[in-house]
FIZATOR-249512 format. One record per residue: x, y, z of N, C-alpha, C in turn; residue number from 1. Coordinates in steps of 0.2 Angstrom, whole numbers, plus 5000, padded with zeros to 4 digits. Layout:
<nodes>
(node (X,Y,Z),(X,Y,Z),(X,Y,Z),NUM)
...
</nodes>
This chain:
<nodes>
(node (5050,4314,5244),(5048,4310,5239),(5049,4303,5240),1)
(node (5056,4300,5241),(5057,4294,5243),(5051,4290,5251),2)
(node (5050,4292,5252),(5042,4293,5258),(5037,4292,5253),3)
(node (5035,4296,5250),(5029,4293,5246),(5029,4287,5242),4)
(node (5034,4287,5239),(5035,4278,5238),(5035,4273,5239),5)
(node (5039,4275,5248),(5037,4270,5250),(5031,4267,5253),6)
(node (5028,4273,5256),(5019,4271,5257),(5016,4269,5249),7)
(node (5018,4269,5245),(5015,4268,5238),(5015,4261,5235),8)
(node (5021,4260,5239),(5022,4251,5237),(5021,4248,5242),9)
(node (5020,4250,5248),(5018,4246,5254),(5007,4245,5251),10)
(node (5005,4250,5249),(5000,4251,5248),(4997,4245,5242),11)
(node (5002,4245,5236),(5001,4241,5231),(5002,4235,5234),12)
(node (5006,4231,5238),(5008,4225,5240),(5003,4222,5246),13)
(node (4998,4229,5249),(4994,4227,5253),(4986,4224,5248),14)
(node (4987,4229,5242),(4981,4223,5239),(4983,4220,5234),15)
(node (4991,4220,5231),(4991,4212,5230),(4991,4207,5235),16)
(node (4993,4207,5240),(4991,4203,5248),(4982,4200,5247),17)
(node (4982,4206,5247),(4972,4203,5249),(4968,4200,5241),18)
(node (4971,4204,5237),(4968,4199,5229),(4971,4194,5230),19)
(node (4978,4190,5231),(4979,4186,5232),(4975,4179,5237),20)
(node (4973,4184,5242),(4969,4179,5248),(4962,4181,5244),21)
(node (4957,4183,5239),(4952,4182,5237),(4953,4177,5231),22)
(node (4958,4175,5227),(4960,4170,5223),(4963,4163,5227),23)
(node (4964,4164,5232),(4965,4156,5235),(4958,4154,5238),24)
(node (4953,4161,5241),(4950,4158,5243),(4945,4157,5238),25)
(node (4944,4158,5233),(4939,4155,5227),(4940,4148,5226),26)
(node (4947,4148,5223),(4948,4142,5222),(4946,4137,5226),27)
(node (4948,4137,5233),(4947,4132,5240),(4940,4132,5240),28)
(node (4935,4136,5239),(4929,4135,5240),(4924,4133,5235),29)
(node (4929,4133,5227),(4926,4130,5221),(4927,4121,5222),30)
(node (4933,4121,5227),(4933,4113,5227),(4929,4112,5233),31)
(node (4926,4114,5236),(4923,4111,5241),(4914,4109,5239),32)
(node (4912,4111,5232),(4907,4110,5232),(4907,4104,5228),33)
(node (4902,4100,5228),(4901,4093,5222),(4899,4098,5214),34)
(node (4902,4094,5209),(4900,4094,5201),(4892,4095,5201),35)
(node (4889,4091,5204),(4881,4091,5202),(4877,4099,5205),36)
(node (4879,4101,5211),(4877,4110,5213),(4880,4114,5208),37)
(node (4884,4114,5205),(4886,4118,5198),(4883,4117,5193),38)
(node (4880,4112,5192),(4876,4110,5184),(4867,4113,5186),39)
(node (4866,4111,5195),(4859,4111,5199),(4858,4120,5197),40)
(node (4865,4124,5198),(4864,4132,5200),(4864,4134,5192),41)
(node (4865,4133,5187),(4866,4134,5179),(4873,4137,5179),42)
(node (4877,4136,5183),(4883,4140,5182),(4891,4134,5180),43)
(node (4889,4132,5174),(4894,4127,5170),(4896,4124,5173),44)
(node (4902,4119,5174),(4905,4115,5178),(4908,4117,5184),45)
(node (4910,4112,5185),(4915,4111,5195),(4922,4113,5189),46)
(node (4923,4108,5184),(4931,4109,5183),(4931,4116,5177),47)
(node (4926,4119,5173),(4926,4125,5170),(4928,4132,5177),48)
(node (4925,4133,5182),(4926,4136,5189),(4934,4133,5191),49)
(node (4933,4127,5191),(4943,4126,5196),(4947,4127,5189),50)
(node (4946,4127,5184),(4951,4129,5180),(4951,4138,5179),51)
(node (4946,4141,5180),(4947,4150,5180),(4948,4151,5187),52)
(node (4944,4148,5194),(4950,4151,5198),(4955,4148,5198),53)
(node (4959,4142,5197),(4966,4141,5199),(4971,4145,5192),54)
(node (4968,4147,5186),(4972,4150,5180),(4973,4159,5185),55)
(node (4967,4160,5190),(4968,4167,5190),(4972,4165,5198),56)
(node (4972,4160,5202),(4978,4160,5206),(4985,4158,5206),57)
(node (4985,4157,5199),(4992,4156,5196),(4995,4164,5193),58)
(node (4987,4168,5191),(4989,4175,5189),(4993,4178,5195),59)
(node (4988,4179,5200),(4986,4181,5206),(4994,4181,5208),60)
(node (4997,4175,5209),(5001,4173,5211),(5009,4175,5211),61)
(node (5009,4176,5205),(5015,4180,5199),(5014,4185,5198),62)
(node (5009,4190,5200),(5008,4198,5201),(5007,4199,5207),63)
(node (5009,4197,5213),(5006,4199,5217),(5010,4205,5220),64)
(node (5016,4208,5217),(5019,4214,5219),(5015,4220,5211),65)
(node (5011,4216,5208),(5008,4221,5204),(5001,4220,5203),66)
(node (5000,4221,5207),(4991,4219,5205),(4986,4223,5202),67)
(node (4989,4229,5201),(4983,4233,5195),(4988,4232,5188),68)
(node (4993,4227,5187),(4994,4227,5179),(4988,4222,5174),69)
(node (4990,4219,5169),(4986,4215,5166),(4984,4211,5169),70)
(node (4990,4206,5173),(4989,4197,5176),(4984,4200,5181),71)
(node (4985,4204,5186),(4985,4204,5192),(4974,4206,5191),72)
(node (4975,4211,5187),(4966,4213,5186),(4964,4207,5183),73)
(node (4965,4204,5178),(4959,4197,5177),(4961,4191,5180),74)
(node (4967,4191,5183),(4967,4186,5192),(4963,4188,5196),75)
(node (4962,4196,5198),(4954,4195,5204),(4948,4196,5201),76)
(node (4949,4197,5193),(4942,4199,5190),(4938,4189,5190),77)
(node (4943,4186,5187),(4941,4179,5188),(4937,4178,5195),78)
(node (4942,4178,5202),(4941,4177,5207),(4933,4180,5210),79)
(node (4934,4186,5209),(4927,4191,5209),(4922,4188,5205),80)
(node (4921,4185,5200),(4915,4183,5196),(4913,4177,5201),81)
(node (4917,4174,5201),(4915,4166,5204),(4913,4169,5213),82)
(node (4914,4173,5216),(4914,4174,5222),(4907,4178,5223),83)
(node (4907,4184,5219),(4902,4190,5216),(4894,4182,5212),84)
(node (4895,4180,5208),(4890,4175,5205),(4887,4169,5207),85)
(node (4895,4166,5207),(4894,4159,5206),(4893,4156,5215),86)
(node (4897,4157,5219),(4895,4155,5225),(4891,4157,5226),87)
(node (4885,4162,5228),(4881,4161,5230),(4874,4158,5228),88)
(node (4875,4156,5219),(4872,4151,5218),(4872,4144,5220),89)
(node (4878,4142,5222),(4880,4135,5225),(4879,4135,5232),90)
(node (4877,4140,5236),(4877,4141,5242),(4867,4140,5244),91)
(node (4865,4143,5237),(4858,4143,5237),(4855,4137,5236),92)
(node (4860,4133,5231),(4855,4126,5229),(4858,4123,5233),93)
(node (4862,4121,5238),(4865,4118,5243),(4863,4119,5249),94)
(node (4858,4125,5251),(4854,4127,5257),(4860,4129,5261),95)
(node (4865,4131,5260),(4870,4133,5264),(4869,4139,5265),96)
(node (4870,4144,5271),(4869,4150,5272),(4862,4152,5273),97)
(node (4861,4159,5270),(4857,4160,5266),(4852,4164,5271),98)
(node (4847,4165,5269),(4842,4170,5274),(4836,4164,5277),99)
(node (4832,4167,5283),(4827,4161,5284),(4822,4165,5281),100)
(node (4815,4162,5280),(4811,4164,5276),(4806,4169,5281),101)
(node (4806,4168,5287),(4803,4173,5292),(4807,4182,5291),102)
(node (4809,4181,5287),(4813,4190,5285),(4818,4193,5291),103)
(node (4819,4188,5294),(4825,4189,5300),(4831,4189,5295),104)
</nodes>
């Protein structure tokens, strides 16, 4: 029994590890973009976006040995909104990425 907990908490620390590295990498990538491709894409401000992810890399941060409690689910739910929405709108009005229009 003392085996399966340890695999249990090895397992819970492996995605608080990785929620953690999707909340740093939001954040890093909400500064990376100008105020005006935020306003361009309809998706609220540069500082509305660095204030919800850096609040949910502050969560992220302090639950990272519990990531399915309270802080730890709306620190990656934060992180996943903006990652899951909001970048690839910023990505789109920026011509960053994206597909070419020949359907390759």
């Amino acid at each position: 029994m003392q085996l399966y907990a340890g695999y249990q908490s090895l397992v819970t620390l492996v995605l608080g590890v990785v929620a953690l590295g999707c909340e740093v990498f939001a954040f890093v990538d909400a500064l990376r973009h100008p105020e005006n491709a935020f306003v361009a894409a309809g998706k609220r401000t540069k500082r509305f976006w660095l204030l919800i992810t850096g609040v949910a890399l502050l969560f992220g941060s302090i639950s990272v040995f519990d990531p399915i409690g309270l802080l730890g689910l709306a620190a990656f739910l934060g992180a996943a909104v903006y990652l899951a929405d909001v970048r690839p709108a910023l990505r789109q009005v920026r011509g960053l990425g994206g597909r070419s229009s020949s359907g390759w």
